[in-house]
C-alpha positions as CSV (number, residue, x, y, z in Angstrom):
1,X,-35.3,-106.0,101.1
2,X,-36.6,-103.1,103.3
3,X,-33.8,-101.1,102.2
4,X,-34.2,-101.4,99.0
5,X,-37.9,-100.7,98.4
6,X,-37.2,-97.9,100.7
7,X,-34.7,-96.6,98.4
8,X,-36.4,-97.5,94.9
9,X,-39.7,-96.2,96.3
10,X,-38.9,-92.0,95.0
11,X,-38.1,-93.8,91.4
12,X,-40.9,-95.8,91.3
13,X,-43.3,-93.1,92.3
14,X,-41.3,-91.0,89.7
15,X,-41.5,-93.4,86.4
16,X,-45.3,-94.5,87.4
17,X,-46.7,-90.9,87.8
18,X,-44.8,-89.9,84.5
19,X,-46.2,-93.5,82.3
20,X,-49.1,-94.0,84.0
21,X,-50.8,-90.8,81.6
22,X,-49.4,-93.0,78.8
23,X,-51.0,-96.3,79.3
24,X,-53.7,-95.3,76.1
25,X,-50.9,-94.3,73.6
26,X,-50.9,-96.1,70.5
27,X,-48.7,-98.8,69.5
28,X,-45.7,-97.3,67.3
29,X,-42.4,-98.1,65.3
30,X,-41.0,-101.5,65.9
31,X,-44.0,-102.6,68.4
32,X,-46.0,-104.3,65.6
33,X,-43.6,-107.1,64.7
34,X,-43.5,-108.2,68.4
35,X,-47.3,-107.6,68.5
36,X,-47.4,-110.1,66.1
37,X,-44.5,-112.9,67.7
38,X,-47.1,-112.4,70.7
39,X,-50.1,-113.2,68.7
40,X,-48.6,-116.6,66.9
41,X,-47.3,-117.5,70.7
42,X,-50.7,-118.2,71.0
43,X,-50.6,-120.6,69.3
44,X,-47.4,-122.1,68.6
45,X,-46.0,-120.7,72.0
46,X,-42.6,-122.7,71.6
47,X,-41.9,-121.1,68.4
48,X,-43.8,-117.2,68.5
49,X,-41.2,-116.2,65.2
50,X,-42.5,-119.1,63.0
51,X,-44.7,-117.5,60.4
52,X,-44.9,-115.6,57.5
53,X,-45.5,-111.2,57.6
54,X,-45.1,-108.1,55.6
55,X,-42.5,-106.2,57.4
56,X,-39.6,-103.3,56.7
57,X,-38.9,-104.8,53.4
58,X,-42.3,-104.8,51.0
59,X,-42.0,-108.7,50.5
60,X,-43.0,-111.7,52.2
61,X,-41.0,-113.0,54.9
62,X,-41.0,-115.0,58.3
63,X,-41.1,-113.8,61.3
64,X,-38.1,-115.4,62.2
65,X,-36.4,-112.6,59.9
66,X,-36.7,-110.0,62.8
67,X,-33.3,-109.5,64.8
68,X,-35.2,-110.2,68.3
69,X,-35.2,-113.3,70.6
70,X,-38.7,-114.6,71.7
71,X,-38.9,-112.9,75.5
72,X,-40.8,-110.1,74.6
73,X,-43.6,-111.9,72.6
74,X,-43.7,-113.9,75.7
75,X,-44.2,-110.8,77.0
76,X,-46.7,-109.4,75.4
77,X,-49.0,-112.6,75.5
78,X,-51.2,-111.3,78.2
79,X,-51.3,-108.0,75.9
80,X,-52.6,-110.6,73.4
81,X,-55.0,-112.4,75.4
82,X,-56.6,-109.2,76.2
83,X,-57.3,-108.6,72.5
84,X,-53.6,-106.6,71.9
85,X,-54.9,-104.0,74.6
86,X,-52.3,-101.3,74.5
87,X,-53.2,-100.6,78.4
88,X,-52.1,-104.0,79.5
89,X,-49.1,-104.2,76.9
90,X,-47.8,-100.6,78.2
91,X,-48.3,-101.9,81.7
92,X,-46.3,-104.9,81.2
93,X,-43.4,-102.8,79.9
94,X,-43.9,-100.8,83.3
95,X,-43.6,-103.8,85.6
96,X,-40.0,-104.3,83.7
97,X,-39.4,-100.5,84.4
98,X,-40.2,-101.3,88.2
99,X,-37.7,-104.4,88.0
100,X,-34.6,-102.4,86.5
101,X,-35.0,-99.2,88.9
102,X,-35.4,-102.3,91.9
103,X,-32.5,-104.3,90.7
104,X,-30.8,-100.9,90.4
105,X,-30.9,-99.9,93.8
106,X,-30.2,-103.4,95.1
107,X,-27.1,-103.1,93.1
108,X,-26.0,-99.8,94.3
109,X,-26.4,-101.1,98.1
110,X,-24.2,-104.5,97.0
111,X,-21.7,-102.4,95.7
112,X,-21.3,-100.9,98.6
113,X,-22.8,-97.6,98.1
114,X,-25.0,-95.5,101.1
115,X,-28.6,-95.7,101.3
116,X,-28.8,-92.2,99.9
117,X,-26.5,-92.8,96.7
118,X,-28.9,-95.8,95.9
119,X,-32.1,-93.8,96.2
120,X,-29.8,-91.2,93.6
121,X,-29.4,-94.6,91.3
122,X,-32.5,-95.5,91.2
123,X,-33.8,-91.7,90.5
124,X,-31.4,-90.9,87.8
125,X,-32.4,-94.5,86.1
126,X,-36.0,-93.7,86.3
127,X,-35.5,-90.1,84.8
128,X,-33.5,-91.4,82.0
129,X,-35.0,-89.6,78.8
130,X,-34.7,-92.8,76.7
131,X,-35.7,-95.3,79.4
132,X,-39.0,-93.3,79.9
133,X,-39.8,-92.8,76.5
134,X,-39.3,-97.0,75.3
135,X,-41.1,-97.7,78.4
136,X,-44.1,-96.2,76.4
137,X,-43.6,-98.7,73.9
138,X,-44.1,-102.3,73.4
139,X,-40.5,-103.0,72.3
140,X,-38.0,-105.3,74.1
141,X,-35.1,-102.9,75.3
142,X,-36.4,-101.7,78.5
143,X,-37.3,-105.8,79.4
144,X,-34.0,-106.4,78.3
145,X,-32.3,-103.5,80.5
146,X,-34.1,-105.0,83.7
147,X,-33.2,-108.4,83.2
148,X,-29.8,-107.6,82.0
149,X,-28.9,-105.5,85.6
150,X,-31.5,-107.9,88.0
151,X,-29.2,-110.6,86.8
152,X,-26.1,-108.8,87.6
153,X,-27.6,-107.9,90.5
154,X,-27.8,-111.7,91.2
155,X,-24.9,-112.5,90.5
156,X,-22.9,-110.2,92.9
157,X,-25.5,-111.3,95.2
158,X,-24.5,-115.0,94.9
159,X,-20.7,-113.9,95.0
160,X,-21.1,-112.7,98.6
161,X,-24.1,-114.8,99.5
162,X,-23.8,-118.5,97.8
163,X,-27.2,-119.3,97.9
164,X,-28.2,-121.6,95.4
165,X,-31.5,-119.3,94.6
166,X,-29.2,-116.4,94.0
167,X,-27.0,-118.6,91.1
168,X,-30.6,-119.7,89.7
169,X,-32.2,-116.1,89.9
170,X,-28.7,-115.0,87.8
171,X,-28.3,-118.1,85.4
172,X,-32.1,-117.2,84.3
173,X,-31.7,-113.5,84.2
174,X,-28.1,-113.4,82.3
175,X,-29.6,-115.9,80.0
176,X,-32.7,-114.4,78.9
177,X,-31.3,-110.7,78.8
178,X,-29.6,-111.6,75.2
179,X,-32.8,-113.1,73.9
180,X,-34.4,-109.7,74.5
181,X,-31.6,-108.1,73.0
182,X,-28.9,-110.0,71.3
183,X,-26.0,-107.4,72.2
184,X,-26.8,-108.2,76.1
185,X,-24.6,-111.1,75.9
186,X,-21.5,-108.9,76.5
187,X,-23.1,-108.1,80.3
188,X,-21.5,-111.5,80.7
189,X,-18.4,-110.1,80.5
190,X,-19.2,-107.0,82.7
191,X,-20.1,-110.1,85.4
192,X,-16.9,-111.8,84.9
193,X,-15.5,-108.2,86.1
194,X,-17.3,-108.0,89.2
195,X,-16.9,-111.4,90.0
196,X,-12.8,-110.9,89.0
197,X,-12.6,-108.3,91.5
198,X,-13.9,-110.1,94.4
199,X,-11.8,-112.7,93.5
200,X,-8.5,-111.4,93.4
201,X,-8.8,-109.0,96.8
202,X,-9.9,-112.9,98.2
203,X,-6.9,-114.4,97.0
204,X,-4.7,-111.4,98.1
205,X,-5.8,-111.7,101.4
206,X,-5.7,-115.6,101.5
207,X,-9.7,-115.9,102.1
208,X,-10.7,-118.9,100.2
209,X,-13.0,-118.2,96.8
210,X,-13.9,-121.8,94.9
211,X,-14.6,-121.9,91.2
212,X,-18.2,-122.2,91.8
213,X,-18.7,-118.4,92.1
214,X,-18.1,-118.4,88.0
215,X,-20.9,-120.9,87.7
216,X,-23.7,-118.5,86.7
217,X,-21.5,-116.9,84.1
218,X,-20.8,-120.2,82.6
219,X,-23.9,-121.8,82.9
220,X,-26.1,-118.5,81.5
221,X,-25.1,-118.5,78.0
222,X,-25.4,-122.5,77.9
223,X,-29.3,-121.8,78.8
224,X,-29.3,-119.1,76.2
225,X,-28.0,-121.2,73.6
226,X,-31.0,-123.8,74.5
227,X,-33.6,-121.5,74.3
228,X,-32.3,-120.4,71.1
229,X,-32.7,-123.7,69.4
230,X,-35.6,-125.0,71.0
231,X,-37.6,-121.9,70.0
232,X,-35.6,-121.4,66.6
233,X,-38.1,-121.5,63.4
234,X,-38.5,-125.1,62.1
235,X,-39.3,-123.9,58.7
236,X,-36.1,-125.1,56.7
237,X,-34.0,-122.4,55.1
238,X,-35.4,-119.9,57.6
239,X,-33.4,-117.2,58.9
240,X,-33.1,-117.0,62.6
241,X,-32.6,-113.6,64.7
242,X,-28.8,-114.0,64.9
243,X,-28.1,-114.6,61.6
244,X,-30.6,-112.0,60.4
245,X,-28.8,-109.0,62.7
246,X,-25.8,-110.1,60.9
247,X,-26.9,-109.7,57.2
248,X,-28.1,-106.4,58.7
249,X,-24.6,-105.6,59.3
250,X,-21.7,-104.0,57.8
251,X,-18.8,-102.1,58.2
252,X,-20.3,-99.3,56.0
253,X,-22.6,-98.5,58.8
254,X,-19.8,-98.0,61.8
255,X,-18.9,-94.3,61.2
256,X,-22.5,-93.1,61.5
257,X,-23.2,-95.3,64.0
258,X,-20.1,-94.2,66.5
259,X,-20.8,-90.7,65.9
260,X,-24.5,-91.2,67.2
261,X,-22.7,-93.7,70.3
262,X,-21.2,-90.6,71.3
263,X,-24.0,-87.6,71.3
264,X,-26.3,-90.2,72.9
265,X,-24.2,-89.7,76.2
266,X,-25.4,-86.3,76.4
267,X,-28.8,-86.1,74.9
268,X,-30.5,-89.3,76.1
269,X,-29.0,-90.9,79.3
270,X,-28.0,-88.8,82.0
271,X,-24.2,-89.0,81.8
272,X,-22.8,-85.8,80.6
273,X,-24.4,-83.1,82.2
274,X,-24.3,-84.2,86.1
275,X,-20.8,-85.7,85.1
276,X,-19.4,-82.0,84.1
277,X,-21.6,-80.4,86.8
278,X,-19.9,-82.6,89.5
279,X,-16.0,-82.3,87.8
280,X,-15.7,-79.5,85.7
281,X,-11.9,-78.7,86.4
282,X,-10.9,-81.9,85.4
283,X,-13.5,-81.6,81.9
284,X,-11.9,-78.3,81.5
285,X,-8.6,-79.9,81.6
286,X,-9.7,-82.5,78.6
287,X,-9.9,-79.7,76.1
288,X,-8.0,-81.6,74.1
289,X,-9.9,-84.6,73.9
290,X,-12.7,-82.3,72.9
291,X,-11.6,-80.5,69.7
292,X,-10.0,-84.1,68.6
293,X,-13.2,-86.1,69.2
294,X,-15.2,-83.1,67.5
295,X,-12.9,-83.0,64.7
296,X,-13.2,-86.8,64.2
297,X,-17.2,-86.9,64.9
298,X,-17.2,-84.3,61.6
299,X,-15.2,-86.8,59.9
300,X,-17.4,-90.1,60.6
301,X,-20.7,-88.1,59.5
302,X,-19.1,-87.2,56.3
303,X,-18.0,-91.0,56.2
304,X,-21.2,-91.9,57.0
305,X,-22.5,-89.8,54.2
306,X,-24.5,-87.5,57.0
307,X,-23.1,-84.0,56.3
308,X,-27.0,-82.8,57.4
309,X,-25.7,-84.0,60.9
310,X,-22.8,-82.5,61.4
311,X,-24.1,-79.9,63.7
312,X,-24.2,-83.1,66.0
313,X,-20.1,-83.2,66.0
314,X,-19.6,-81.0,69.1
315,X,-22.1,-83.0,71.2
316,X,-20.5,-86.3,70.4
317,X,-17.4,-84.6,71.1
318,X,-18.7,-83.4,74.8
319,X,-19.4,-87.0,74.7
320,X,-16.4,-88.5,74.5
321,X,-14.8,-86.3,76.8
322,X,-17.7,-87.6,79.5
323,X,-16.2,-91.1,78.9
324,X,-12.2,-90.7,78.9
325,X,-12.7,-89.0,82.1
326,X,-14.8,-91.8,83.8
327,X,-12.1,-94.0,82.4
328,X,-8.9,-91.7,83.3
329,X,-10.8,-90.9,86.5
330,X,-11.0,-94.8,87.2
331,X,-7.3,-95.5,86.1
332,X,-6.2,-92.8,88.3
333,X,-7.8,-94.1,91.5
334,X,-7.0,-97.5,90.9
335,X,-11.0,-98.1,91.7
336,X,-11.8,-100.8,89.7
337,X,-15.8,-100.8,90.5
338,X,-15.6,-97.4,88.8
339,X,-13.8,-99.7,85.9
340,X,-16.1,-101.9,85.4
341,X,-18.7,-99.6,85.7
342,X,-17.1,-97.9,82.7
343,X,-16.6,-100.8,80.9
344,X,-20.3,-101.3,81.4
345,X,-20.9,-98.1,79.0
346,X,-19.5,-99.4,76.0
347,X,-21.7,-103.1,75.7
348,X,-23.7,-101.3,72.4
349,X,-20.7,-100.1,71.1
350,X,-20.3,-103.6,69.0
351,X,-23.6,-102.7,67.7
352,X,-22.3,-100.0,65.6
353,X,-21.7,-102.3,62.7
354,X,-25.5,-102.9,62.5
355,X,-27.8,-100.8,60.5
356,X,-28.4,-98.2,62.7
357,X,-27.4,-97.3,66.9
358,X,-30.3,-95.4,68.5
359,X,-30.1,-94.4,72.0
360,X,-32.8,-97.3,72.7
361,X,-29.6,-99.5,72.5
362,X,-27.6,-98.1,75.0
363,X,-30.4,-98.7,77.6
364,X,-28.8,-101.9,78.6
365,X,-26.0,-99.4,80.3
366,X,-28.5,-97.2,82.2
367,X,-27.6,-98.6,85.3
368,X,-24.4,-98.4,85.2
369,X,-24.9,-94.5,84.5
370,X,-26.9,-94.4,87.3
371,X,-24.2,-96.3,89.5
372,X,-21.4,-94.1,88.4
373,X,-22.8,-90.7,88.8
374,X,-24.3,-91.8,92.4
375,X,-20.7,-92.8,93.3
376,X,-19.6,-89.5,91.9
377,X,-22.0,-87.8,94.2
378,X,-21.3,-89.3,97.5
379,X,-18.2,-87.9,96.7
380,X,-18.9,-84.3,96.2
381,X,-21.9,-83.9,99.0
382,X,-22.2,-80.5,98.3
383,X,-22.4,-79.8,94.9
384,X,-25.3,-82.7,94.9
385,X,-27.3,-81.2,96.9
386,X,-28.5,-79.2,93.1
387,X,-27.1,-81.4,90.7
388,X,-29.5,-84.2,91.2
389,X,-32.4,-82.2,90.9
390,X,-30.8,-80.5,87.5
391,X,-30.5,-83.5,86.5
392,X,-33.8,-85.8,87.0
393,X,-35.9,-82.3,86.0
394,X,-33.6,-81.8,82.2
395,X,-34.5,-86.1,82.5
396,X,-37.8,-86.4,82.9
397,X,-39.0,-82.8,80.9
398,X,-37.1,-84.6,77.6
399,X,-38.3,-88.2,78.2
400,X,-41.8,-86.8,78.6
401,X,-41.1,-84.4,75.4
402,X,-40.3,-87.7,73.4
403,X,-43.4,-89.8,75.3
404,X,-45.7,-86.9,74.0
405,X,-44.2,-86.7,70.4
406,X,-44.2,-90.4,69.8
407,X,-48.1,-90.6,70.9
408,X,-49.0,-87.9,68.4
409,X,-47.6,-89.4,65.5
410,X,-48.7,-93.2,66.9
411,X,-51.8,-91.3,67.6
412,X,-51.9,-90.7,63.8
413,X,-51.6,-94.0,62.6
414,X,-54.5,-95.5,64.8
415,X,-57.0,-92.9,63.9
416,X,-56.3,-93.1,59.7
417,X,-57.1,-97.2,60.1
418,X,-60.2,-96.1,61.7
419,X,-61.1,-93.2,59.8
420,X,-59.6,-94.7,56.2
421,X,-60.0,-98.2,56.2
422,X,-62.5,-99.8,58.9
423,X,-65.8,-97.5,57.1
424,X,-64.7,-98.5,54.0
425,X,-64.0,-102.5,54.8
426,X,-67.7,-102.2,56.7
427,X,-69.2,-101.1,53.3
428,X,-67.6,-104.1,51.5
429,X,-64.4,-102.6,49.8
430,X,-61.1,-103.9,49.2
431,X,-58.8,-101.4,51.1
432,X,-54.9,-102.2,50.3
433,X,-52.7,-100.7,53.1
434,X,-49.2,-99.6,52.7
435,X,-47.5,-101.5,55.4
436,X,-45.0,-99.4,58.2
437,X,-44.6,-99.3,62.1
438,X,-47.4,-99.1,64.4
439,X,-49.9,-98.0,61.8
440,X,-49.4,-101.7,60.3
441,X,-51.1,-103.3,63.5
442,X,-54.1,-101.0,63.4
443,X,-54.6,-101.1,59.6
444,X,-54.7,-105.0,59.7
445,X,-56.9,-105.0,62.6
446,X,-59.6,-102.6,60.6
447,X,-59.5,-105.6,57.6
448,X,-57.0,-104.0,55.6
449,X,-54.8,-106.1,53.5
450,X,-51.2,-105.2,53.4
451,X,-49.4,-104.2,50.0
452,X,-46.3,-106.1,48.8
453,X,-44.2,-106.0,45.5
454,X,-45.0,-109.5,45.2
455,X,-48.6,-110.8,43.7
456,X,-52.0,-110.0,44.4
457,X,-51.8,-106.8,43.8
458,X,-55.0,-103.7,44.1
459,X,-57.7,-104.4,41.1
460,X,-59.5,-101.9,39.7
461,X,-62.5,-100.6,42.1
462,X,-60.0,-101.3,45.2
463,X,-58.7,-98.9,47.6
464,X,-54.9,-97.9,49.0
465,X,-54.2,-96.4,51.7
466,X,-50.5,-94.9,51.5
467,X,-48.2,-92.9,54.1
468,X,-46.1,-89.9,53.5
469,X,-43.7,-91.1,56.5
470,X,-43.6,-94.6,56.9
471,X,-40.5,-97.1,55.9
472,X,-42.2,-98.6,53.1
473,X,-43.6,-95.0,51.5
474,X,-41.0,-94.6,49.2
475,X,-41.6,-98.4,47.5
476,X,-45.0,-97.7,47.1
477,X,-44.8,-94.6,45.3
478,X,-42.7,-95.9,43.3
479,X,-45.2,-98.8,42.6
480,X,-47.7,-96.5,41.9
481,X,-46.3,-94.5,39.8
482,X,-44.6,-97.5,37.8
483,X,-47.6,-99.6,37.5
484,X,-50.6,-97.6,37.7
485,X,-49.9,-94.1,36.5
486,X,-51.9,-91.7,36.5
487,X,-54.7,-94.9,36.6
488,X,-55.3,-93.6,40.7
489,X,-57.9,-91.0,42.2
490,X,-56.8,-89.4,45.6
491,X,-60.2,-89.2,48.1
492,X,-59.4,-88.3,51.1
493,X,-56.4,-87.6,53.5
494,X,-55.7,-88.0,57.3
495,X,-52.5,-85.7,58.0
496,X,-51.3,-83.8,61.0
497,X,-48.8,-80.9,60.4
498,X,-49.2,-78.6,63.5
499,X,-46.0,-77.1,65.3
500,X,-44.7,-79.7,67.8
501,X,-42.6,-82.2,68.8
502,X,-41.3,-84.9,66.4
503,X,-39.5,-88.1,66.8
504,X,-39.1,-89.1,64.0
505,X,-38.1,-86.2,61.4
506,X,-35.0,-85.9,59.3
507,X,-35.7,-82.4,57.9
508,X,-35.0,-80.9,61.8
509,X,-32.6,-83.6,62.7
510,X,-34.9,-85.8,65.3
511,X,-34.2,-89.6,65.0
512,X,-35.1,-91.1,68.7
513,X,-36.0,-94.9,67.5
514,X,-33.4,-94.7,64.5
515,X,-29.9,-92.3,64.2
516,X,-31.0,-92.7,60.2
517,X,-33.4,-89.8,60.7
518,X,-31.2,-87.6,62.7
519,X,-28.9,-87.7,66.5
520,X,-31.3,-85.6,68.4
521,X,-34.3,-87.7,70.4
522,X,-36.6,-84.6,70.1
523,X,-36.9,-81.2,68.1
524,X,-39.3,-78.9,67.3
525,X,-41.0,-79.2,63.9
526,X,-43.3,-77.6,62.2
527,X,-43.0,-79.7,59.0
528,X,-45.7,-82.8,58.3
529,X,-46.2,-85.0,60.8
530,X,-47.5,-87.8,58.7
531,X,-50.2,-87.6,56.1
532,X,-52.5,-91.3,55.2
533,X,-53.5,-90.5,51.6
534,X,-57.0,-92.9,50.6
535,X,-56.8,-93.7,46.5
536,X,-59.1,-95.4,44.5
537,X,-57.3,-97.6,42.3
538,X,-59.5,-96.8,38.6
């Protein structure tokens, strides 16, 4: 264990100093809804997805509805009990980021790899542009990356160890990764890779290997399906996570979807560029692969009907190439950690049918980037020597870009519930909000009342606060326009539209929490940020 915190100390120091700044920033995007799973685990804590919310769709609905399991509103129940303190909910996300870069390095050294390749692992995980910028969030997929490789990590630990804690440690990691995120379940399979390995050299060379180093594989998604049911909504009719992220799905979405699977290789997680830095004869020599995968990246974002994006189409070409050489590469060694390692890259890839593939989702293979371009550097000494540091400094300047972009628009959303909404509830108005992301939790927590197609609706005398860049903007204009008319008086506005980073902008292409605004984590923008527009419903 002295090795290893040795090792994972540089990364830690790394992703603290860089987060740490960060522990104010608002809640944003998707944090509300398990804001909210953590605030009924108060009180129903077997069952945080059992009630009824305002959320993506302008309708009633349960909280059962969201496509998450219930680990991160047991997560954020401290956050809760602190009175939904961003410090402590940012914190706890931290403590997760702590447990990945760990499990990480403990990993590496398992697998066989020098004290010095570890310390790489752990330092390219904790500059990982996406990994830095969710751990600024109180979403689930950083949680779910460390629990996803600590119980690998377990589980190669118990193949060459056979304690009985190690098994435990893996059965509860491996089992609770998937009801962080769902699409974690397919780690299982990257287990029954490294535990296939071991076992056939064993049998080659006559050693003895029982059956009982599959048991955590077997027994892990028996204690997942469990938990599922036990903590499923006992509302009748309701729809639970699983089945939800399946209406969500379609085959419509897949083109899209694979293009953005591919530029997020080389824009997000640190594959691509040390990967071509370390080997580029044999990237050269792939020119080929290249101009095909470019060519058929253009054609999936026309498919996708996302011509806006097809500057994008060389980048998830370069992206592809990246990946057929870590596979050819592995082939052509016959290595078949590098194989598995590989295989490891493509557990989002099923999640290209849902309704969108943001880099968040391919966190849950950070590690294994961070594994293979290690290896790949204890092979070429030399040429690491510089590559390590291009890499973690290109890392950590984009995930802090995207950490400073996301607080100035969550930024946004905090100060127009305090500046729009709490002085007006205080003087005894109704104020109506326009439901959306992390605006939602602050505009409910000033004694707004969130807006729905269904009935009440604003009287006359009451207040509306809208947003020009929300999810639900679009609905509400629409209900404005149909059902009040010109019957509204605009009186006063909190907006942001200085030059700067954005996050979340489709006219310059940046779409870090969803591809549906653009492929490219962060661009410069000079266009509005967001604007909170106060009516007076007459």
């Amino acid at each position: 264990m002295r090795t290893v915190l040795r090792c994972a100390t540089p990364a830690l120091i790394v992703a603290v100093l860089i987060l740490a700044p960060f522990r104010e920033k608002a809640f944003t995007i998707d944090d509300t809804s398990s804001l909210y799973q953590a605030r009924h685990a108060l009180v129903d804590p077997l069952h945080p997805a059992a009630f009824d919310m305002v959320w993506d769709l302008p309708v009633r609905a349960r909280g059962s509805a969201v496509p998450n399991g219930p680990v991160m509103a047991w997560l954020l129940v401290p956050a809760m009990l602190a009175g939904g303190s961003e410090p402590v909910a940012h914190v706890t996300v931290l403590a997760t980021m702590v447990l990945a870069i760990i499990a990480t390095v403990a990993l590496a050294l398992r697998l066989g790899l020098a004290p010095t390749a570890a310390t790489v692992a752990g330092l390219l995980l904790a500059g990982t542009p996406s990994a830095l910028a969710m751990a600024g969030t109180a979403m689930a997929d950083v949680p779910a990356m460390a629990l996803g490789v600590a119980g690998l990590e377990r589980l190669v630990a118990w193949r060459d160890g056979r304690r009985l804690t190690q098994a435990i440690a893996a059965i509860v990691f491996l089992a609770l990764a998937p009801l962080t995120r769902s699409h974690l379940v397919l780690l299982l399979g990257v287990g029954a890779f490294l535990v296939a390995g071991d076992y056939l050299q064993s049998r080659r060379a006559g050693a003895s290997n029982p059956w009982t180093v599959w048991l955590p594989l077997i027994v892990a998604p028996l204690f997942s399906v469990g938990i599922t049911l036990a903590t499923r909504d006992p509302q009748r009719g309701s729809v639970g996570f699983v089945r939800m992220a399946a209406t969500a799905s379609s085959l419509g979405n897949v083109p899209l979807n694979i293009a953005s699977f591919l530029t997020h290789w080389v824009l997000a997680l640190p594959l691509a560029l040390p990967w071509i830095l370390l080997r580029p004869s044999s990237i050269a020599r792939r020119w080929w692969v290249f101009l095909l995968a470019t060519g058929a990246a253009a054609a999936l974002l026309t498919m996708g009907q996302a011509p806006r994006m097809l500057a994008s189409a060389p980048i998830a070409g370069l992206g592809a190439t990246v990946l057929v050489d870590v596979l050819m590469d592995a082939w052509r060694r016959r290595d078949s950690l590098q194989l598995t390692l590989a295989l490891w890259l493509f557990v989002a890839l099923p999640v290209a049918i849902y309704v969108h593939l943001p880099s968040k989702y391919l966190l849950a293979s950070a590690p294994a980037v961070a594994l293979l371009v290690a290896r790949e550097m204890e092979r070429a000494r030399a040429a690491a020597r510089w590559v390590v540091p291009v890499t973690l400094v290109a890392g950590v300047s984009l995930g802090i870009a995207v950490l400073r972009a996301d607080a100035a628009f969550a930024n946004l959303g905090r100060r127009a519930a305090e500046e729009l909404i709490a002085p007006n509830v205080a003087a005894g108005h109704r104020v109506w909000f326009a439901g959306g992301w992390g605006f939602q939790w602050y505009a409910e927590r000033a004694g707004g009342t969130i807006l729905s197609l269904e009935e009440p609706r604003p009287a006359p005398g009451d207040l509306l606060v809208t947003s020009e860049n929300t999810n639900l903007s679009l609905r509400v204009k629409r209900m404005l326009v149909e059902d009040y008319g010109r019957r509204v008086t605009r009186l006063a506005t909190v907006e942001d539209s200085s030059p700067g980073g954005r996050v979340m902008d489709g006219s310059v292409g940046a779409g870090f929490f969803s591809n549906r605004w653009g492929n490219y984590p962060w661009a410069w923008g000079s266009t509005l940020l967001d604007a909170f527009i106060l009516w007076r419903i007459d």
